[in-house]
Phi, psi and omega in degrees: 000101189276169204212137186253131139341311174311312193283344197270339180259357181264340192241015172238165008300128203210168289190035192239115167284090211332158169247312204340303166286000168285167136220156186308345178294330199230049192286343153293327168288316193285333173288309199302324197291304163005279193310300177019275172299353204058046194264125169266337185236166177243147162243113186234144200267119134248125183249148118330320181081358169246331191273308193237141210282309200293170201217120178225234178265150183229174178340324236251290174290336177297355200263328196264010159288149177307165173232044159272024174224155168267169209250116194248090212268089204247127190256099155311007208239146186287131177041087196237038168271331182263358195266315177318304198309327171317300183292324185273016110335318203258004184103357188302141172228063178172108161225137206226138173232140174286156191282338185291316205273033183167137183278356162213105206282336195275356154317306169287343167309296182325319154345303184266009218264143156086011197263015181065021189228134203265109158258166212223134164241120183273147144225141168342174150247015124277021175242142190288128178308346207267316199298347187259025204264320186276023182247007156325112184223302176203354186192129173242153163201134206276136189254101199284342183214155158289158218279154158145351172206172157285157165083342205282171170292165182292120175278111174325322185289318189277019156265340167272338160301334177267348204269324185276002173278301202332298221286322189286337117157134164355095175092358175233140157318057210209072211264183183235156193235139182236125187220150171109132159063005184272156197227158158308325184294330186231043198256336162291342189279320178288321175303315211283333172275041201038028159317130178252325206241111194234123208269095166254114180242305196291346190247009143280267179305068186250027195041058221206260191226109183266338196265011175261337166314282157325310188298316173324290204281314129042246184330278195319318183265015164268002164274002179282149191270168158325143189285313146328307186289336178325000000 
């Protein structure tokens, strides 16, 4: 299901739900609850085991998502310029590589350019925000926990990191995306600072009820207040 920056900032705050906590034995049950919920994007975490301690998914599960989801692609990997081409080859129409995991990074932008795909630049919660400003393009994303497992809490200091992302930018096609640590208690709270795209993964799938989880979280961030209102 492709996708614009435009659409992703006209159509937010919004919803994309990990697989990292799914599971994969029944990975068709766990996308049906998805639908259910009226969940539209997936979020799939690939680590390396070099960029990040875990060693997870590749090209391979993102091709076997339906592609009635948008394919939300978060690249975890040491030097991912020669990496790329896999995923958008394999369906990603979000593809986000970190600014820390390659010395140039704006080369893999370049990379991507005319490939039909919202590209994306993440940052650490230990790298200073000012390292994404000469890489504005079409999607930032603020990393609320370090990157390499599920489940961890939310670092408090990344509500001012989204907030100095919002304000950079401003006025720009440019939407921001927040992953790591949201939970129901605070995932309105990250929509109201103006998050368009928001990344929940242990707190669907906590193995338990996943499309009443989702809808739950849903509801809450299209009930968030406006980001002016915060």
């Amino acid at each position: 299901m492709q996708i614009t920056a435009r659409e992703l900032i006209d159509n937010g705050p919004s919803l994309s739900v990990g697989m990292l906590t799914a599971d994969l034995l029944r990975l068709g049950d766990e996308l049906t609850a998805l639908d259910e919920a009226g969940v539209k994007a997936v979020h799939v975490d690939a680590m390396d085991g070099v960029f990040c301690p875990q060693s997870t998914f590749g090209p391979t599960l993102v091709k076997a998502l339906p592609d009635r989801f948008i394919k939300d692609v978060h690249l975890m990997i040491d030097e991912p310029l020669s990496k790329v081409s896999a995923y958008v080859d394999a369906g990603a129409d979000i593809l986000t590589f970190h600014v820390e995991s390659t010395r140039h990074p704006h080369r893999v932008l370049q990379s991507l350019l005319g490939a039909g795909v919202v590209r994306g630049v993440a940052i650490n919660p230990g790298t200073p925000v000012v390292a994404v400003q000469p890489l504005l393009d079409e999607l930032i994303m603020v990393l609320g926990i370090n990157p390499g497992w599920g489940g961890q809490s939310f670092i408090p200091s990344s509500e001012a990191r989204i907030a100095e992302v919002r304000a950079l930018v401003e006025g720009r096609t440019i939407a921001v995306a927040v992953d790591g640590g949201i939970t129901k208690a605070n995932i309105q709270r990250v929509a109201s600072l103006g998050a368009d795209l928001i990344v929940a993964g242990s707190a669907v799938y906590d193995g338990h009820a996943a499309a009443h989880n989702a809808r739950t979280m849903l509801d809450l961030v299209r009930r968030a207040p406006p980001a002016a209102a915060a």
